[in-house]
Wavefront OBJ file of the C-alpha trace (Angstrom):
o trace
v -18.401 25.331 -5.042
v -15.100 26.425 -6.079
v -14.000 27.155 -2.489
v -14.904 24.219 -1.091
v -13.764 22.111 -3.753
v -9.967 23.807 -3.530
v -9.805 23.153 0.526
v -10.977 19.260 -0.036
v -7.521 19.413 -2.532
v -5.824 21.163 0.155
v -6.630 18.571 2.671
v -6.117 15.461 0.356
v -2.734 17.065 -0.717
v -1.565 17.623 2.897
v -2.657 13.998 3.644
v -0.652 12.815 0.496
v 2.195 14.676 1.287
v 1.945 12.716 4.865
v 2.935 9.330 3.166
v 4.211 9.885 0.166
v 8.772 10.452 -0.096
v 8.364 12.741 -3.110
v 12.135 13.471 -2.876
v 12.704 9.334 -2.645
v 10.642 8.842 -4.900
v 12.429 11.169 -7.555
v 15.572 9.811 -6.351
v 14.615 5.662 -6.981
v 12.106 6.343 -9.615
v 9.422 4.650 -7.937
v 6.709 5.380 -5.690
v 8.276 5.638 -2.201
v 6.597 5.876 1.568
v 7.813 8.166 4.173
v 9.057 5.622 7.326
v 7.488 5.423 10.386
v 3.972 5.233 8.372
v 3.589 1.152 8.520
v 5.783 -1.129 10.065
v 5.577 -4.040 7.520
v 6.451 -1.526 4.904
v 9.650 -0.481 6.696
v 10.793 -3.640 7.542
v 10.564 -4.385 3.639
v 12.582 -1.652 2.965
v 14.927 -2.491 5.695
v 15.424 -6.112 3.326
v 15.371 -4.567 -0.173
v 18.079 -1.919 1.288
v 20.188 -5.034 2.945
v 19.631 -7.404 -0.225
v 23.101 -6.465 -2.336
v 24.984 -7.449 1.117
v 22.849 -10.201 1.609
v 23.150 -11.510 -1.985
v 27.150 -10.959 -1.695
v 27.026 -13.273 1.524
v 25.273 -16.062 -0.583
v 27.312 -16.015 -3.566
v 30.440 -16.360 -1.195
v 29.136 -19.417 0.951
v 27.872 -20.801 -2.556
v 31.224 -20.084 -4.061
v 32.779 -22.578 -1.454
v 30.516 -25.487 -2.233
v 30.687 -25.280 -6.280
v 33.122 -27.089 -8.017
v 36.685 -26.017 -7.785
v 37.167 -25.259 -11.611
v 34.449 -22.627 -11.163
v 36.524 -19.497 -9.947
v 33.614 -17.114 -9.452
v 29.515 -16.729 -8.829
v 27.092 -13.842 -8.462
v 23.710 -14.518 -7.178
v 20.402 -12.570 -8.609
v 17.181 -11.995 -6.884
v 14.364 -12.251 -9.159
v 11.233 -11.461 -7.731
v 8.183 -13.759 -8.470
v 10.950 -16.307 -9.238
v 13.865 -16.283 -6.565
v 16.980 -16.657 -6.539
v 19.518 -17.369 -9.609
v 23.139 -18.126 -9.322
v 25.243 -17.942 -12.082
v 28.470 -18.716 -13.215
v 31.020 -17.498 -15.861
v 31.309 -20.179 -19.091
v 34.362 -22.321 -18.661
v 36.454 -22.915 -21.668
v 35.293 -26.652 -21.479
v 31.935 -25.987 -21.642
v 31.297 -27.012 -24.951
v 29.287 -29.733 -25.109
v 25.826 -29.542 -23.475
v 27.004 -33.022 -21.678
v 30.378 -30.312 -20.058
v 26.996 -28.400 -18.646
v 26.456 -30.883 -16.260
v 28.132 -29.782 -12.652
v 26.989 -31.790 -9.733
v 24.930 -30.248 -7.460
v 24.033 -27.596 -9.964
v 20.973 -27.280 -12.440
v 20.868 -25.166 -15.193
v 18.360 -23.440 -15.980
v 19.894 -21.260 -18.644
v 22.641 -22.462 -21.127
v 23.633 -22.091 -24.924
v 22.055 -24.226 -27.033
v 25.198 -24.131 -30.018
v 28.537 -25.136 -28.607
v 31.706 -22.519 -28.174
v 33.017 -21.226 -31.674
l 1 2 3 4 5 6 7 8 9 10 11 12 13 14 15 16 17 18 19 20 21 22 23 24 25 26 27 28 29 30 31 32 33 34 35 36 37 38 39 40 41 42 43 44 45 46 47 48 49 50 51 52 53 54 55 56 57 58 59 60 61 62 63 64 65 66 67 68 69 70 71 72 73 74 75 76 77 78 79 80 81 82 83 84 85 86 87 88 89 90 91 92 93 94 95 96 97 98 99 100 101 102 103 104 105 106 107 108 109 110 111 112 113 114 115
C-alpha cells in the first residue's frame, strides 16, 4: 500500500509541478500558472502585467479633460468595482458645495471642511 500510494504522490506532484510557477508564485505571493498552459489565462496576465501603463495612459487623457485648477490625477483599478480617479484636495475645497467639479462625481470626500 505504501508503494503505491508514494508513486500516485509522485505522479500528482509531477503533474502539479506542470502548472504550477512555484518560483512566481514566491516571487508575487500568489498562486501563479506556468504560460503556455491556457490561453485565456495568459492573455489575463498579459492585461494585469500591462495595467500600470495602461492606467498611466488614462489618468493622462483624463488629466486633459478635468478642470484646469486640478494640476494632477492618478487612476485606480479596483476589481469588482472599476475604475477610480482621484484627485489631490484643492485649497478651496472647503465647502462640500467647492466639491462639485463638472463632469466629475465624487464618490469619496470629507465630510468636515479644511482646518
Amino acid at each position: 500500500i505504501a508503494q503505491e500510494f508514494s508513486d500516485d504522490l509522485h505522479h500528482i506532484a509531477s503533474l502539479i509541478g506542470k502548472v504550477v510557477d512555484f518560483e512566481g508564485s514566491l516571487a508575487e505571493n500568489r498562486f501563479t500558472v506556468l504560460p503556455n498552459i491556457d490561453p485565456e489565462i495568459d492573455e489575463k496576465k498579459r492585461r494585469l502585467m500591462g495595467l500600470p501603463s495602461f492606467l498611466t495612459e488614462v489618468a493622462r487623457k483624463e488629466l486633459e479633460n478635468l478642470d484646469s485648477r486640478i494640476p494632477s490625477c492618478s487612476v485606480i483599478y479596483i476589481p469588482l468595482i472599476g475604475f477610480l480617479l482621484s484627485i489631490p484636495r484643492l485649497p478651496s475645497m472647503v465647502e462640500a458645495s467647492d466639491f462639485e467639479i463638472n463632469g466629475l462625481d465624487f464618490m469619496v470626500r470629507p465630510s468636515t471642511s479644511v482646518r
